[in-house]
C-alpha positions in Angstrom: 66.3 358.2 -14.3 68.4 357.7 -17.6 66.4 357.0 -20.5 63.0 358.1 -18.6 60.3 360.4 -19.2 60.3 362.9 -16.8 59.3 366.9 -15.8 61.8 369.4 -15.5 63.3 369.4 -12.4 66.5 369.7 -10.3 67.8 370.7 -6.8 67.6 374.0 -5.2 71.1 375.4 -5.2 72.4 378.5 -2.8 71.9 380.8 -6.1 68.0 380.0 -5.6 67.7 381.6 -2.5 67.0 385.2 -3.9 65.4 387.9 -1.3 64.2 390.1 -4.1 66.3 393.1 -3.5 68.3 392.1 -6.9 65.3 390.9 -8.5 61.5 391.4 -8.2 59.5 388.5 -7.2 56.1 388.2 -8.1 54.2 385.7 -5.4 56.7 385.9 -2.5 54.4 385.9 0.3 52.1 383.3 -1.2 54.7 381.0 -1.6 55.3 379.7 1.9 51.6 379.4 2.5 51.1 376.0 1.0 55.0 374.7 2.2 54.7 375.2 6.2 57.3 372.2 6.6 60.3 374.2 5.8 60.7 377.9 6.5 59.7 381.1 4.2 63.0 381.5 2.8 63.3 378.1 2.0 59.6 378.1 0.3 60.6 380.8 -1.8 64.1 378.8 -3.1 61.8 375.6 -4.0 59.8 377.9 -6.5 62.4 379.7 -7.8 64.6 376.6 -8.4 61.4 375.4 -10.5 61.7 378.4 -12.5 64.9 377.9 -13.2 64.9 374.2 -13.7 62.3 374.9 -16.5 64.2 377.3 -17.8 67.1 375.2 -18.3 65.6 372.0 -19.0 62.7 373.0 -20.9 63.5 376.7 -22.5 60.1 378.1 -20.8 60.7 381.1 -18.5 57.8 382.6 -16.3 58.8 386.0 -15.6 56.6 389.0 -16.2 57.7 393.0 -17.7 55.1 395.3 -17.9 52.7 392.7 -16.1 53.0 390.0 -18.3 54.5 386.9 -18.8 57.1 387.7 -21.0 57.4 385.7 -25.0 60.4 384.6 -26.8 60.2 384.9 -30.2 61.6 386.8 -33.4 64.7 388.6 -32.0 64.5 387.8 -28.4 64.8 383.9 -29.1 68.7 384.2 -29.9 69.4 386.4 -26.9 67.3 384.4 -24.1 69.0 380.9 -26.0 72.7 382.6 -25.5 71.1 383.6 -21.9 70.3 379.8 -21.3 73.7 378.7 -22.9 75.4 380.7 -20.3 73.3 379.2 -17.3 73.8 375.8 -18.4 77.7 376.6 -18.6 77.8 378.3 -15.0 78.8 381.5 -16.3 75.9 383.4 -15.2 72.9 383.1 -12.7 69.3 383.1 -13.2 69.5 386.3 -10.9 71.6 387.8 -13.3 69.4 387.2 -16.4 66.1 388.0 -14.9 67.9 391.0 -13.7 69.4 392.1 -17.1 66.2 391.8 -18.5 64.5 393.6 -16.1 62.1 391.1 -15.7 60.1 389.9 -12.1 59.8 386.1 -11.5 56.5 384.8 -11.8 56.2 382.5 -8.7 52.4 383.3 -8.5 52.5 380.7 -11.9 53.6 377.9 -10.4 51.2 375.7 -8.0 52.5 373.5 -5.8 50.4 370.2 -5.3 52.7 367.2 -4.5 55.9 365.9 -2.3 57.4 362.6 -3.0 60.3 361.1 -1.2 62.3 358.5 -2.1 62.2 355.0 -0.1 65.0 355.0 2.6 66.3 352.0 1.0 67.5 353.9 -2.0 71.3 354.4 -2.2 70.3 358.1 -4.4 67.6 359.4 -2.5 65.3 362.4 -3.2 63.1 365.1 -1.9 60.7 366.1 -4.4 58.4 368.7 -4.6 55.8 369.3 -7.5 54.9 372.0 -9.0 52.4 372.7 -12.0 51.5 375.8 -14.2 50.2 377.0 -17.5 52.3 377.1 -20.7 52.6 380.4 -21.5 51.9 381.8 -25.1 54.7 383.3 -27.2 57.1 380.7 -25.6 58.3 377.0 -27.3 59.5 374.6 -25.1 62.4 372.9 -26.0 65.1 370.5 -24.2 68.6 371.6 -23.3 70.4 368.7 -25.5 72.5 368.2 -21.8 70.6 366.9 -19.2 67.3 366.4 -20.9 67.8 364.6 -25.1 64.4 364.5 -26.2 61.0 366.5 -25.4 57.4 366.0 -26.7 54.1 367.7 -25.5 52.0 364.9 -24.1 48.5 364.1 -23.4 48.4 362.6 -19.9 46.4 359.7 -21.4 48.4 359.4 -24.1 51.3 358.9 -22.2 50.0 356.3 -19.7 49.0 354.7 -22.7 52.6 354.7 -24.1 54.1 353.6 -21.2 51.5 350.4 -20.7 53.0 349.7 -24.5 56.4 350.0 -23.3 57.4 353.0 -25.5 58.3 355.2 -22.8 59.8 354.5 -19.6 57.8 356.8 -16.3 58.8 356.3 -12.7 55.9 355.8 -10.8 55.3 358.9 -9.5 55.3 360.6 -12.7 52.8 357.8 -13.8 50.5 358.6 -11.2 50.6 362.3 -11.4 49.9 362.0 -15.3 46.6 359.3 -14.1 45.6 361.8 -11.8 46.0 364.4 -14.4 44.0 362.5 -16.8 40.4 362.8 -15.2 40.6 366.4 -15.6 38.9 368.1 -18.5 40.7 371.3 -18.3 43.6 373.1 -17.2 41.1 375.6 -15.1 39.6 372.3 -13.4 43.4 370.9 -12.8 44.7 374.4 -11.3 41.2 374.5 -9.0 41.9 370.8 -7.8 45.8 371.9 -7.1 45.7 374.9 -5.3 42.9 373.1 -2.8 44.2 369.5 -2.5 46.3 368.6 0.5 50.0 368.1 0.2 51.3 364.9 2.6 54.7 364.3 2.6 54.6 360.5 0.4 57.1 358.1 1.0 56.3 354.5 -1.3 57.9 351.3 0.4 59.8 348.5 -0.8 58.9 345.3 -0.8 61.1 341.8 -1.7 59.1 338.4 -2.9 60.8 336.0 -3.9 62.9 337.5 -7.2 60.2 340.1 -7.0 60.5 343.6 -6.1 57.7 345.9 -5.5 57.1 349.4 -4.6 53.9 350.2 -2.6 51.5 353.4 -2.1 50.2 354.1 1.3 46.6 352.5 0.8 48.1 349.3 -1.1 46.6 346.5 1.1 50.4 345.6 1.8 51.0 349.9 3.0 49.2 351.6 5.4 46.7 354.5 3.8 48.4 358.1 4.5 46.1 361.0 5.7 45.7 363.3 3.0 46.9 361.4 -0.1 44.5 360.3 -2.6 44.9 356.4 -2.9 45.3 355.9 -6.8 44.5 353.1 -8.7 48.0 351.8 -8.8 49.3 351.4 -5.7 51.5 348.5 -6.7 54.6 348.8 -9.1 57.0 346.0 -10.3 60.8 346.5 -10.9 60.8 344.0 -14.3 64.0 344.8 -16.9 65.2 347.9 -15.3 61.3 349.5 -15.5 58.5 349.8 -13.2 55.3 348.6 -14.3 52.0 348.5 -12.3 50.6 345.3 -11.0 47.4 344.5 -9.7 48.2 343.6 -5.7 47.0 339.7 -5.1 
């Protein structure tokens, strides 16, 4: 995804798969509720490897003291930046830092609402699960000048509008999660629709035409519909110059 607009994200790594007798955990039961595929523990590593993805990636850290999300500012931002520096470089875990700081993670924050999987065609395949929360106060995002170059707070609207100029690059399922994103008014309305939508596991499919290559959503009159997933508007995407664009099907 080099030179696309994305979320912070990552894998889930052994260090992920905390049991919370180092570190308090804040959601633990919850978590598998809404992730019956896979089994508690491993329910509990996907949200914690979120955490800590937007940690890295986007400097924002939901963990709680004292019942509250913790902020970063005035002389806290050098020590939780030096704490990120040291993550990044693999000479500490997130354990570690939540741990130091006496801190519990917030998994309760995060809301998971999607699962994409990549096409089996795909040489680099992935299994993707979304999550979304609220930006917490005291806290400024910011991008890890590593993985991630360049950050920017968007409107979901105002993205989709950027990409359709061409002045961002999103892969299609970002595109569609920012259009579904877009008819909300509110972040209450998104979290409401989130925490009660259903959650199928979506694979798009490849397609070859010609010198054509298309990616289809379950629903596109070329892809079956898929119980549970909300056919958008764009079910079609076109591979043109490296990008995917969405095209009307014929």
């Amino acid at each position: 995804m080099g030179g696309a607009h994305v979320f912070p994200g990552g894998r889930v790594d052994a260090a992920d798969r905390i049991d919370g007798t180092r570190v308090g955990i804040d959601g633990a039961e919850a978590a598998p509720a809404r992730m019956p595929d896979v089994s508690a523990q491993d329910a509990i590593a996907h949200h914690v490897a979120a955490l800590r993805e937007l940690f890295e990636e986007g400097g924002v850290l939901l963990a709680r003291q004292n019942d509250r999300i913790i902020t970063i500012d005035g002389s806290s931002s050098d020590r939780f930046a030096a704490h990120r520096h040291n993550l990044l470089a693999g000479t500490t875990s997130f354990a570690e830092i939540v741990a130091a700081e006496d801190l519990r993670l917030a998994l309760d924050e995060l809301t998971y609402f999607a699962h994409w999987v990549t096409p089996e065609i795909e040489i680099k395949r992935f299994d993707t699960r979304f999550f979304i929360a609220r930006a917490p106060e005291g806290q400024t995002p910011v991008h890890d000048h590593g993985e991630t170059i360049h950050s920017e707070w968007l409107d979901p609207v105002d993205a989709i509008e950027r990409s359709r100029k061409e002045d961002i690059a999103l892969p299609p399922p970002t595109w569609t999660t920012l259009s579904t994103l877009a008819k909300f008014r509110s972040i209450d309305e998104v979290m409401q629709w989130a925490r009660r939508k259903p959650i199928p596991r979506v694979q798009p499919a490849f397609l070859t035409r010609g010198d054509d290559t298309l990616l289809l959503y379950p629903g596109d009159p070329l892809y079956p519909p898929l119980e549970g997933f909300e056919t958008p508007e764009e079910t079609r995407f076109a591979l043109k110059n490296q990008r995917w664009r969405p095209v009307r099907p014929d």
